[in-house]
C-alpha positions in Angstrom: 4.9 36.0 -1.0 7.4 34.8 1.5 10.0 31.4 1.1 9.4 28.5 2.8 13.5 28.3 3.9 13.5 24.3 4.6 12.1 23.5 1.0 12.7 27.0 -0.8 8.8 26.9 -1.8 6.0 29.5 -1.9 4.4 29.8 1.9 0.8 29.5 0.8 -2.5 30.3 3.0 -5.1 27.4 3.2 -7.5 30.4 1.9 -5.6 30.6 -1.0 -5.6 27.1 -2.1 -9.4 26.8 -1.2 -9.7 29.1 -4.2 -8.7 26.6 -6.3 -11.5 23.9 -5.6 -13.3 22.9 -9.0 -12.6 20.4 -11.8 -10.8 22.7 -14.0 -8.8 24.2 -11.8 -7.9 21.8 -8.2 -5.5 22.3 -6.1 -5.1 19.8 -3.1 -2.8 19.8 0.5 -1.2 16.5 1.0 1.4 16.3 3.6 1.9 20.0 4.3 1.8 20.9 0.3 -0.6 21.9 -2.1 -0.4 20.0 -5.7 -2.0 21.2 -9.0 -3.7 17.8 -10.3 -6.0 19.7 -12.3 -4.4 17.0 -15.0 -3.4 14.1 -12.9 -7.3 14.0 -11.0 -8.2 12.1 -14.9 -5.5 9.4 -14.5 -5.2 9.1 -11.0 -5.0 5.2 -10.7 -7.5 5.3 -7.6 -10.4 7.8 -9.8 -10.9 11.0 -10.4 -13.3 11.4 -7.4 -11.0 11.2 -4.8 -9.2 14.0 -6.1 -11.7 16.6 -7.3 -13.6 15.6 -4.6 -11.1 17.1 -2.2 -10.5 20.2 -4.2 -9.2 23.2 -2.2 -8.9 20.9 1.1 -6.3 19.0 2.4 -6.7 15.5 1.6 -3.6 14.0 4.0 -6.2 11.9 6.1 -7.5 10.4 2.9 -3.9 9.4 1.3 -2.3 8.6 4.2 -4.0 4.6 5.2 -2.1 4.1 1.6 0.5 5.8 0.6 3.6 7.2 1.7 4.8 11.2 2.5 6.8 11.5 -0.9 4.1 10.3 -3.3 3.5 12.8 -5.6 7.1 13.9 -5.4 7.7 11.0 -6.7 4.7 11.3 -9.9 4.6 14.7 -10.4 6.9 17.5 -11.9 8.1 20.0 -9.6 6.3 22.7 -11.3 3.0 21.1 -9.8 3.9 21.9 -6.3 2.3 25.1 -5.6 3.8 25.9 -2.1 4.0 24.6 1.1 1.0 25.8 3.4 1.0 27.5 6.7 -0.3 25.5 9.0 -1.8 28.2 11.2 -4.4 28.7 8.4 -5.8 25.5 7.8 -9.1 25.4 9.6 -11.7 22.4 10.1 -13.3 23.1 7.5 -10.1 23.1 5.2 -9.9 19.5 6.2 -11.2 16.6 4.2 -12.5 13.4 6.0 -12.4 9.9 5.9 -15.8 8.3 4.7 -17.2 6.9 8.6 -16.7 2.4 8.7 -19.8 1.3 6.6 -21.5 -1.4 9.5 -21.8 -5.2 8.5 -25.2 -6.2 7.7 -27.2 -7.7 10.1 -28.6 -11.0 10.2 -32.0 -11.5 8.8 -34.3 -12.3 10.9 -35.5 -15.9 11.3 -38.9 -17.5 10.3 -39.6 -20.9 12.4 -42.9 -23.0 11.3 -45.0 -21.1 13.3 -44.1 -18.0 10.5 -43.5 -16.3 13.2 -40.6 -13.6 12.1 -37.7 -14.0 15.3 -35.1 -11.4 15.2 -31.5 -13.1 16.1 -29.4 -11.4 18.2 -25.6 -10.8 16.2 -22.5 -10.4 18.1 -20.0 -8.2 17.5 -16.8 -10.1 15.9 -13.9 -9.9 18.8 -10.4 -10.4 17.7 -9.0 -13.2 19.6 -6.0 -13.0 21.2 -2.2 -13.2 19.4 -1.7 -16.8 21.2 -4.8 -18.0 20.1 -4.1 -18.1 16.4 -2.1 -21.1 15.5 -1.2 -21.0 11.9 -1.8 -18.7 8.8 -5.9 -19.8 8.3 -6.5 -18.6 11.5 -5.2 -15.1 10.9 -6.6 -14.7 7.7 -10.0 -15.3 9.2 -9.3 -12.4 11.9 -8.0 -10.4 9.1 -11.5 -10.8 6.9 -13.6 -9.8 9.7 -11.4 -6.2 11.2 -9.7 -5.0 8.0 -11.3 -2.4 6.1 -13.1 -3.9 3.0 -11.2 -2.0 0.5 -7.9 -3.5 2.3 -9.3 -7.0 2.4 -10.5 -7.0 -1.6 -6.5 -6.1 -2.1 -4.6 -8.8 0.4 -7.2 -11.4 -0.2 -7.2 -11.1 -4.1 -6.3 -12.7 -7.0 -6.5 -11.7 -10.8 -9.3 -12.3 -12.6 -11.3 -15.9 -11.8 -8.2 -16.4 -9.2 -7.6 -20.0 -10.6 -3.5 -19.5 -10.4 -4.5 -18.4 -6.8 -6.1 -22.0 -5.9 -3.9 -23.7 -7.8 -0.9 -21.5 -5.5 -2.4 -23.2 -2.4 -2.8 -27.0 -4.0 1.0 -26.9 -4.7 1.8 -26.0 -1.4 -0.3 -28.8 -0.1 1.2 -31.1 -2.2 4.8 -30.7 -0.6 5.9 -33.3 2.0 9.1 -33.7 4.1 10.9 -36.5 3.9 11.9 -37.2 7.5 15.4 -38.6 8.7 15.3 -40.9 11.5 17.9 -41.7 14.6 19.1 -38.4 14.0 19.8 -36.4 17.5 17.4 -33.3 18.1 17.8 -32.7 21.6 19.1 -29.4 20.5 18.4 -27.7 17.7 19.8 -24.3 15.4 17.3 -23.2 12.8 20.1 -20.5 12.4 21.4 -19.7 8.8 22.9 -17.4 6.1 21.5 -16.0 3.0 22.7 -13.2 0.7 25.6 -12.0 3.3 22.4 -11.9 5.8 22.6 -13.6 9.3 18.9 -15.3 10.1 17.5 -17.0 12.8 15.3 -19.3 11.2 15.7 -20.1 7.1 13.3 -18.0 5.4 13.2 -13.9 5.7 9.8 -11.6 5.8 9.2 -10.6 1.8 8.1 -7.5 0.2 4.2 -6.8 0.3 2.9 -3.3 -1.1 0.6 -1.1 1.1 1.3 -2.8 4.9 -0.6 0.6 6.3 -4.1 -1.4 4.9 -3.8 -3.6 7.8 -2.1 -1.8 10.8 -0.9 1.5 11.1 2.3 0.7 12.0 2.9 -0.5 8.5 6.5 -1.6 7.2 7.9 0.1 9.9 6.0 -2.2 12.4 7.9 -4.9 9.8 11.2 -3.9 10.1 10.8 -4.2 14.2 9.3 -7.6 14.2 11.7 -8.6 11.9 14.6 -7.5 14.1 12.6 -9.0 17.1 12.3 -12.6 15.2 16.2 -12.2 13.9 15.3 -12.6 10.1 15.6 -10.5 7.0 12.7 -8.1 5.8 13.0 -7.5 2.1 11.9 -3.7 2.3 9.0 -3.0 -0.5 9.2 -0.5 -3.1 5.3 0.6 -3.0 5.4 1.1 0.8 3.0 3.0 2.6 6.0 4.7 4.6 8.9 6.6 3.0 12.4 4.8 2.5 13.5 7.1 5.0 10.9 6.3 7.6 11.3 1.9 7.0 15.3 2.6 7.5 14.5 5.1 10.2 13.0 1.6 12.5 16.4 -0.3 11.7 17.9 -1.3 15.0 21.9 -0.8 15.1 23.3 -3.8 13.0 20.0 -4.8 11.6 20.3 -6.6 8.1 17.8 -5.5 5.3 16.8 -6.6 1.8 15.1 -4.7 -0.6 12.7 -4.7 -4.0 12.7 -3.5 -7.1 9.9 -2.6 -9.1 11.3 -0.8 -11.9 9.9 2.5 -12.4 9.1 3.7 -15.7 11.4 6.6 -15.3 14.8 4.9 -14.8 16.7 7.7 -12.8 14.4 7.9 -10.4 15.2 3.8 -10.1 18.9 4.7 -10.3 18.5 7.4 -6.7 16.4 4.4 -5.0 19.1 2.2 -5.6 21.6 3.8 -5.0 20.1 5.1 -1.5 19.5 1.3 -0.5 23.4 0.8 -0.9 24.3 3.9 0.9 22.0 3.0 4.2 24.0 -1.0 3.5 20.9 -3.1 2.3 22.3 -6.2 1.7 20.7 -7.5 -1.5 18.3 -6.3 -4.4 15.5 -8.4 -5.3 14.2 -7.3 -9.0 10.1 -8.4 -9.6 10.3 -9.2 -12.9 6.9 -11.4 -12.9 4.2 -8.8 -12.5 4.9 -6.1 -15.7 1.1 -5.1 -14.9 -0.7 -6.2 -11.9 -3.2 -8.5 -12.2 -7.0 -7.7 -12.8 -8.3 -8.4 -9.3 -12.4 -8.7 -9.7 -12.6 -8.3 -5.4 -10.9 -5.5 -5.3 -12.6 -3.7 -8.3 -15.8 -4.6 -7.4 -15.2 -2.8 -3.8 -14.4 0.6 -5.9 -16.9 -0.1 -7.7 -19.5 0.3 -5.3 -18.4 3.9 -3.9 -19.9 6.6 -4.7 -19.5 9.1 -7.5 -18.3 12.8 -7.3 -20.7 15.5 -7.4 -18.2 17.3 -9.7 -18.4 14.6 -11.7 -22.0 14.5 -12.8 -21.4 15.0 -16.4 -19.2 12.8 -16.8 -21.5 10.2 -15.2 -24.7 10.6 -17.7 -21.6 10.7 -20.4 -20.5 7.2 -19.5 -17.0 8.9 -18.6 -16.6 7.8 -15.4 -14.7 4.9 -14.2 -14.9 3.5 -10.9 -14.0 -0.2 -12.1 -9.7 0.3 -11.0 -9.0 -0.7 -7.2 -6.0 -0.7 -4.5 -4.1 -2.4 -7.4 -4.5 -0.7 -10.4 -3.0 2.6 -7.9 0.1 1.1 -7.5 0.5 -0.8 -11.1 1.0 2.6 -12.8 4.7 2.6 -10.9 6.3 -0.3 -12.8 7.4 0.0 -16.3 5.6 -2.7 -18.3 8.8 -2.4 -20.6 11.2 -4.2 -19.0 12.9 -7.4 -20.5 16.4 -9.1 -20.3 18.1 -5.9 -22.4 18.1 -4.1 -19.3 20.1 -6.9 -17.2 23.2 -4.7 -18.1 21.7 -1.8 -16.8 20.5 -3.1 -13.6 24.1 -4.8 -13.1 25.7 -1.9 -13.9 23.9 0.7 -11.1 24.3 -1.7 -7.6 27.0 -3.6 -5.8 24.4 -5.1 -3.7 23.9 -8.6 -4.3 
């Protein structure tokens, strides 16, 4: 078989990974390699279906609204990667699809006194324009009726009857300003440092997993607004593009942050890191608060409610399968639930950033 000379891996036919398309033995293409997760498929974080589903095909289209082009370098052990395939031999039918937008229900139709049934006429939702939104309500109101519903049972979320959620939005309510008065503000500078960081206006965009659910432009869209308002972006660890990519949209002189979610295999913690102070990210932010993600009923019920795998059909009438995990529970599984104040040494001890 020949060598792949950019990677040093097997140059592999889309033929011969379609061969390898059932439960027991599934190989699938993601980003121009094939993967055995004949083994991973039963703990993938998102359900089995969406990876024996995809057997022998390439699933890129599928992973891609989510995750980023190193994923299951990241998960899996090298030995897993089968080859990198010739693109000349992928075909249409090699090439698994996105399910097609499910459309809104309509209204029912309307029974005045008369009993007579009158069918109302529903308009199409348009999004209105950027200037037309005037504080954070009105965008989350756009964003519930032209995201996706699997993205909007994610952002919208919170764990289990969301009562820390509510209780989130009361405390911000109850903050006031206490206002100075005879003070001259015929010109103003919002402009201030942070953490070595010049910023336009006191506050800095923070870290929020999986931008690619709302836009496609994702964290790297981020990264150029942020230069655009002259704040901060605090760069997140479960991106939907690569560390490469997010750095990659950095204008010349462009300051950064960056999170941590500690991974449950430290080195691979220890190359992140130390990548974010070789490209000069100014300062690490560690999540220390979320050791599992929270239980988020919205977004589990959206999985929920998608369909089964035809492979899977014994495992349905065994009471095997479950479809109850959501966008959350397929990120959760890259943060070590072990982490406690004995590893402050460690974290000191592998970044100068501050």
């Amino acid at each position: 078989m020949a060598v792949d000379a950019a990677s040093g891996l097997t140059t592999l036919s889309m033929e011969e990974v379609a061969k390898h398309s059932t439960k027991e033995d599934c190989w699938v293409v993601l980003y121009g390699k094939a993967y055995d997760l004949t083994k991973f498929g039963k703990v993938h974080p998102g359900g089995a279906a969406l990876i024996y589903d995809n057997a022998g095909k390439d699933a890129t289209a599928l992973f891609d609204p989510i995750h980023p082009k190193d994923i299951m370098d990241k998960l899996l052990k090298p030995s897993l990667t089968m080859g990198v395939v010739d693109p000349a031999t992928i075909k249409e039918e090699h090439i698994a699809k996105p399910p097609a937008p499910k459309e809104k229900p309509k209204k029912a139709a309307a029974k005045p006194a008369g009993g007579q049934a009158v069918e109302l006429e529903v308009e199409e939702f348009v999004k209105p324009p950027l200037a037309a939104m005037l504080n954070t309500f009105d965008f989350e109101s756009v964003a519930r009726e032209t995201m996706e519903p699997q993205a909007w049972g994610y952002y919208s979320s919170g764990g289990d009857d969301e009562i820390t959620l509510r209780d989130n939005h009361m405390a911000f309510q109850r903050i006031t300003m206490r206002p100075r008065i005879l003070v001259n503000v015929r010109e103003i500078d919002m402009s201030t440092s942070f953490l070595g960081a010049a910023s336009s206006l006191p506050l800095y965009f923070t870290a929020t997993a999986l931008a690619k659910l709302a836009h496609p432009d994702g964290e790297v869209g981020i990264v150029r607004a942020a230069h655009k308002a002259g704040v901060p972006y605090m760069l997140p660890t479960l991106s939907s593009y690569t560390l490469d990519e997010m750095l990659a949209a950095r204008t010349p002189g462009q300051q950064l942050f960056a999170q941590l979610y500690v991974n449950p295999e430290r080195s691979r913690s220890e190359e992140y890191v130390k990548k974010l102070e070789e490209a000069g990210v100014k300062a690490l932010f560690v999540t220390v608060d979320a050791p599992q993600l929270g239980r988020r009923e919205k977004d589990m019920r959206n999985k929920f409610t998608q369909q089964g795998s035809d492979v899977q059909g014994d495992d349905e009438d065994a009471g095997d399968v479950d479809r109850s995990q959501g966008a959350t529970r397929a990120i959760s599984s890259y943060i070590d639930p072990g982490l406690c104040w004995e590893d402050v040494p460690w974290l000191k001890s592998i970044t100068k950033m501050k």
